[in-house]
N, C-alpha and C positions, 0 to 999 in steps of 0.2 A: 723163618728159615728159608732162605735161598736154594731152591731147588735146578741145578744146573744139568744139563743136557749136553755133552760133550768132555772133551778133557783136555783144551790146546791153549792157547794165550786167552784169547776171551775169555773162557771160563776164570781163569785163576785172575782178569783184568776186574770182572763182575763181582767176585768174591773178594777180593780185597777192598774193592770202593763199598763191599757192605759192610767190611771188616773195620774200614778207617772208619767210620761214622756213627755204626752200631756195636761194632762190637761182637756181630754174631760170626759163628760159622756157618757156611756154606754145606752143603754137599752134594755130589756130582756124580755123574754115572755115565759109563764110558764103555765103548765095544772094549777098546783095550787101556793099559796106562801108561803114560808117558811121561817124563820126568819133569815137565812144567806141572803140572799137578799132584806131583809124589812127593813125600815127607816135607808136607805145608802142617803150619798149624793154622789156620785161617778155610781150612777147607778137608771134608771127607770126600772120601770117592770108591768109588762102586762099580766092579767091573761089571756090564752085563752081556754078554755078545752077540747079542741076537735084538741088541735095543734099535735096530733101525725099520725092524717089524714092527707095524703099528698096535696090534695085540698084544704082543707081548711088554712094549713099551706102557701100553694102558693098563696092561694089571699089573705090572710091576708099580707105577704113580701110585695107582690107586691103593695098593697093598701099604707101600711107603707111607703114604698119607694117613690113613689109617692106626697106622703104629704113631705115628707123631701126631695125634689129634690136639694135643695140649699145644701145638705150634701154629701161626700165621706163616701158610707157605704160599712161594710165590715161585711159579715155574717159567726158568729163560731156556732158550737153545741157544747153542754157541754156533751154530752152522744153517745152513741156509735149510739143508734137508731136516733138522731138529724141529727151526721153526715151522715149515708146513706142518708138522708133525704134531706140534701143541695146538696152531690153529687148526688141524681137522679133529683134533681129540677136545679142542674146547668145551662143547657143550658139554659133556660128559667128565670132565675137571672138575668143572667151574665150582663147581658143590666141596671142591676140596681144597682148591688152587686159585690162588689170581691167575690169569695167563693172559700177558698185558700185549697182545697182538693183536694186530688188528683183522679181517673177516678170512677166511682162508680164499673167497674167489678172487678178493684184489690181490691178496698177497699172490699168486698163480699168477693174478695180468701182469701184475708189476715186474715180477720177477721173470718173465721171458720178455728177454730184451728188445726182441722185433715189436712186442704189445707196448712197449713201456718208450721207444721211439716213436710210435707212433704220437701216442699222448705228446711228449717237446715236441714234436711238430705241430699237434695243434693249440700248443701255447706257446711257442716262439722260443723254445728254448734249446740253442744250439749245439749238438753232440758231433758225433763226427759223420762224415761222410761214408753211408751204409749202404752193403747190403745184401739183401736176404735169400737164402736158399731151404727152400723146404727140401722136406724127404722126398716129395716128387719131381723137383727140378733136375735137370742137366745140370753139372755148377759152372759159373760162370765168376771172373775175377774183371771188372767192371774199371778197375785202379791202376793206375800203373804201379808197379812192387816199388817199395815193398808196401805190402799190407798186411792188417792185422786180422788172424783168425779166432773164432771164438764159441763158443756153444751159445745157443739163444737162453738154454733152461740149463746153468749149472748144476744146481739138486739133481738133475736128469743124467747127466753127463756123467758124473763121477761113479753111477754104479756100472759104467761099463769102461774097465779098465783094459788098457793094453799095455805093450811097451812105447817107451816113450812117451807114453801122455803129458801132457805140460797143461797147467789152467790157463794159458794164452799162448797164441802160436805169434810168430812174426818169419813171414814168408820174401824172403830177398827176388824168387822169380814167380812166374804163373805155373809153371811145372810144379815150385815146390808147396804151392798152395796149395791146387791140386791135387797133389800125394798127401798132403795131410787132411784132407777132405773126406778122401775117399779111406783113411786108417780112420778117422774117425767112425765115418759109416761103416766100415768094416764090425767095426766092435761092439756093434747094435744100436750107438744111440739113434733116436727117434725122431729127436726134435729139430728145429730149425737150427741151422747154422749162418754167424754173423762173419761178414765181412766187410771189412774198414779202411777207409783210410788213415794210414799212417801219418799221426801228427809227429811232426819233428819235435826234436829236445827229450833231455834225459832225466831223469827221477824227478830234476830239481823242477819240472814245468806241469808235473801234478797235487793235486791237492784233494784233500778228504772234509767233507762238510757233517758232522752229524748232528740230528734234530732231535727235539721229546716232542709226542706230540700229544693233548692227552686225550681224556675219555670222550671228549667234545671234539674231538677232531681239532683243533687247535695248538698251534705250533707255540710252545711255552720257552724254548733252549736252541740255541745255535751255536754248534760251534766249528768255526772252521782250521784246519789243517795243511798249513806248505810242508810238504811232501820232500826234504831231503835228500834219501833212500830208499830204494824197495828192497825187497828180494830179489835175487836170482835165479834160485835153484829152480828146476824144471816144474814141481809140483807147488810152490811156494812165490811164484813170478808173481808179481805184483803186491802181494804184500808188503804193508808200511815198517819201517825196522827204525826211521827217523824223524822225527817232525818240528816245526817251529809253528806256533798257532800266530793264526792272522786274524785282522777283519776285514771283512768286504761285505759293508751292507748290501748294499745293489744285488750281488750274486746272493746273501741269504733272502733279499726278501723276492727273488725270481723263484728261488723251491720252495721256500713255504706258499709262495701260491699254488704250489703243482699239490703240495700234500692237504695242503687244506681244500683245494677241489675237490681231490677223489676222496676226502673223508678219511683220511689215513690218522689210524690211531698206535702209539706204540712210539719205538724207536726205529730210526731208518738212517743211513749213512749213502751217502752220493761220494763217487768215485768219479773225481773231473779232471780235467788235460786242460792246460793254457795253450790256447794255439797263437804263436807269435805273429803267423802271417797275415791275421785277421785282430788283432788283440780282442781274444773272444774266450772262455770257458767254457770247454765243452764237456759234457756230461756225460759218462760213459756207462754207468749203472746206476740203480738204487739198488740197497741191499737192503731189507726189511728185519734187520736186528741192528743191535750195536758192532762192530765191524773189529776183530782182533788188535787193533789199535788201540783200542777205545778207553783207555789210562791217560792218554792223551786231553781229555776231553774234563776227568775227573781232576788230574792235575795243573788244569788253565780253571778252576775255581765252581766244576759246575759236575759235582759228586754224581755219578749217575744214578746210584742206590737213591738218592733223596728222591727226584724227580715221580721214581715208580708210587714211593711210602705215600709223599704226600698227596697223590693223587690219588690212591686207593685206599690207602689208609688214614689219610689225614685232612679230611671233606676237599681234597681237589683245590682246583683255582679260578679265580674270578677274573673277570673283563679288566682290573684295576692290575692284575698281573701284568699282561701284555705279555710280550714275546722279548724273553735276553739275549739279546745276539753279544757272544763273549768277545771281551778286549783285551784280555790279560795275554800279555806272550809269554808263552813257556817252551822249555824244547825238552822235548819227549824221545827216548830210546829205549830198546831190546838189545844194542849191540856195540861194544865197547867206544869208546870215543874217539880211536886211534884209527876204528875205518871211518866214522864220518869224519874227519880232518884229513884224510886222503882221497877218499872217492866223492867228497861236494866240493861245490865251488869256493874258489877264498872267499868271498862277499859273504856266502853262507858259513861257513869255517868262523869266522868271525864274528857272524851274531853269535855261534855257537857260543864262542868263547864270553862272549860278554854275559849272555845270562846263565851260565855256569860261575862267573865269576859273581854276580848277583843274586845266586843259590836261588834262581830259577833254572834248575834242570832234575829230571825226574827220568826213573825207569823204572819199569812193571815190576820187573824181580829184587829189586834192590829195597826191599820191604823191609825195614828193621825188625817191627815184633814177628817178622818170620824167617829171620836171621840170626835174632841173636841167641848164641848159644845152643843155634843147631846145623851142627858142624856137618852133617850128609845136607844141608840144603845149600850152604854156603857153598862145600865143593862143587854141587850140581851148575850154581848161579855162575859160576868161576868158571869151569868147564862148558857151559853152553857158551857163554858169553863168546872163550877163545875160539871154541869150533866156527864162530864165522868170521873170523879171521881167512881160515882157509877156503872157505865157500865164497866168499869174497872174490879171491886170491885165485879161484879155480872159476865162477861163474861169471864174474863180472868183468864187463867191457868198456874199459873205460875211454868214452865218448872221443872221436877226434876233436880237437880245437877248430874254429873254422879262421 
């Protein structure tokens, strides 16, 4: 049994790829519930509201676990704050749970982005042009604007809420970066805050790489993602809503050097920019889970539920494994077909259409056994779908031509 920690896309992404393979149900537990996760048959879920306290999250596991002792459970977080969450509760799981994370201090380095910069610098791995304001600096904007603003510790960032928050800022002068500096620091966060430069190009010049890496530190799955669309909306800005899967060995075998350094075990996704001026890949994050995209990844041939089983459950893998860096192109959505044929490029438009014509094309919610003949999921799928029509229609900017 699949024991999920949140309630958003990745969860019900996680739970279907166990659903298509095994056959089981999942179940999930969630401050609140939201209709990507309600009236599934493929998944239970459990409000709890107070699940982001690390006590109360530990007896509530432990109690769960307990009651299902006749199960093999294996506990994911769907959010960055979930994951530190299972890896500081690991030791104390483990007796009841897989929890297939890797040590909670990397996860901490990796995930504050001024730590995890450092490291591509001292393996040659180009991200953008950074940089760094502690809570004791003066700030200072280094770039000519516009530039990109950013919390260094996301998990940190989002318990301090204001108006206006966005999970990425993009600042046109040094005044308005500035002001968004100082609303940041204003609403307690702590941590260091990133500032960038600004790579040129739109959705179409980013890309999503994710890995397995398993209990040996060893990179077994790659697979990479050209980035169509993201989001727009203020809280939701950069997330993937499109994708067509690629390969580029050269850029999978630069990260898995980085992961198998630092001994990284688990699942991790890289969040990259093509920069044209340089024809270079630059690296903007790692995230230390599977990344709300990540159906993407199951539907280019490389289930993600498998990867966990057999390494934990099923004696793991050998040297004669090696590492699959995936080939298969598929194109991947959450959002009707009618905005990616308007907001990407004809070239992209295009592939679109060809591997939809070669029933190569897939979406998270478009799940048949949790479709058929259940008429409140189908109106939900129906309705979410249209609503970004309008968010589209209201958020997005579509790029001048040069």
């Amino acid at each position: 049994m699949p024991v999920l920690l949140g309630a958003d896309l990745n969860c019900y992404n996680i739970a279907r790829a166990f659903h298509e393979r095994y056959g089981v149900r999942s179940h999930a537990f969630g401050r609140y519930r939201i209709g990507v996760t309600s009236n599934t048959r493929i998944l239970d879920f459990t409000v709890v509201p107070d699940l982001d306290d690390p006590e109360s999250a530990k007896s509530m596991l432990l109690e769960f676990a307990k009651a299902h002792s006749d199960k093999i459970m294996i506990a994911f977080g769907c959010t960055d704050a979930y994951v530190e969450l299972l890896a500081k509760l690991k030791p104390e799981l483990s007796e009841y749970y897989i929890v297939p994370y890797t040590d909670y201090h990397l996860i901490k380095r990796l995930t504050d982005k001024s730590r995890f910069y450092e490291l591509c610098r001292r393996m040659g791995i180009p991200f953008p042009a950074t940089h760094v304001i502690t809570p004791e600096d003066k700030p200072e904007i280094p770039f000519r604007p516009p530039v990109v603003i950013k919390p260094a510790v996301s998990a940190e960032y989002w318990k301090h809420e204001f108006e206006g928050m966005k999970k990425v800022y993009v600042a046109e002068t040094v005044e308005e970066a500035l002001g968004i500096i100082s609303k940041i620091r204003a609403a307690g966060y702590p941590e260091n805050i990133i500032v960038q430069d600004r790579i040129p190009g739109d959705d179409s010049h980013m890309y999503v790489l994710t890995a397995y890496c398993d209990r040996n530190a060893k990179v077994r799955m790659m697979c990479l993602g050209h980035v169509l669309l993201e989001e727009h909306t203020p809280k939701g800005l950069g997330n993937h809503a499109a994708i067509i899967t690629e390969s580029n060995p050269q850029l999978c075998d630069r990260l898995r050097s980085l992961l198998e350094e630092v001994g990284f075990t688990g699942y991790a996704n890289f969040d990259i920019k093509y920069d044209s001026r340089d024809d270079t890949f630059r690296v903007f994050e790692i995230n230390v889970r599977l990344g709300r995209s990540n159906y993407y990844v199951t539907a280019a041939g490389n289930n993600v539920a498998e990867y966990i089983v057999r390494d934990y459950l099923e004696g793991g893998f050998t040297d004669a494994d090696g590492c699959k860096i995936s080939e298969r192109e598929i194109y991947w959505r959450y959002i009707p077909d009618c905005i990616v044929y308007k907001y990407s490029t004809p070239e992209l438009a295009s592939r679109v259409r060809m591997l939809k014509k070669c029933g190569r094309a897939y979406s998270s919610l478009r799940y048949g056994p949790d479709l058929k003949g259940n008429i409140k999921r189908r109106v939900y799928v129906w309705l979410h779908e249209k609503r970004h029509i309008g968010k589209f229609k209201k958020y997005y900017k579509i790029p001048e031509k040069n």
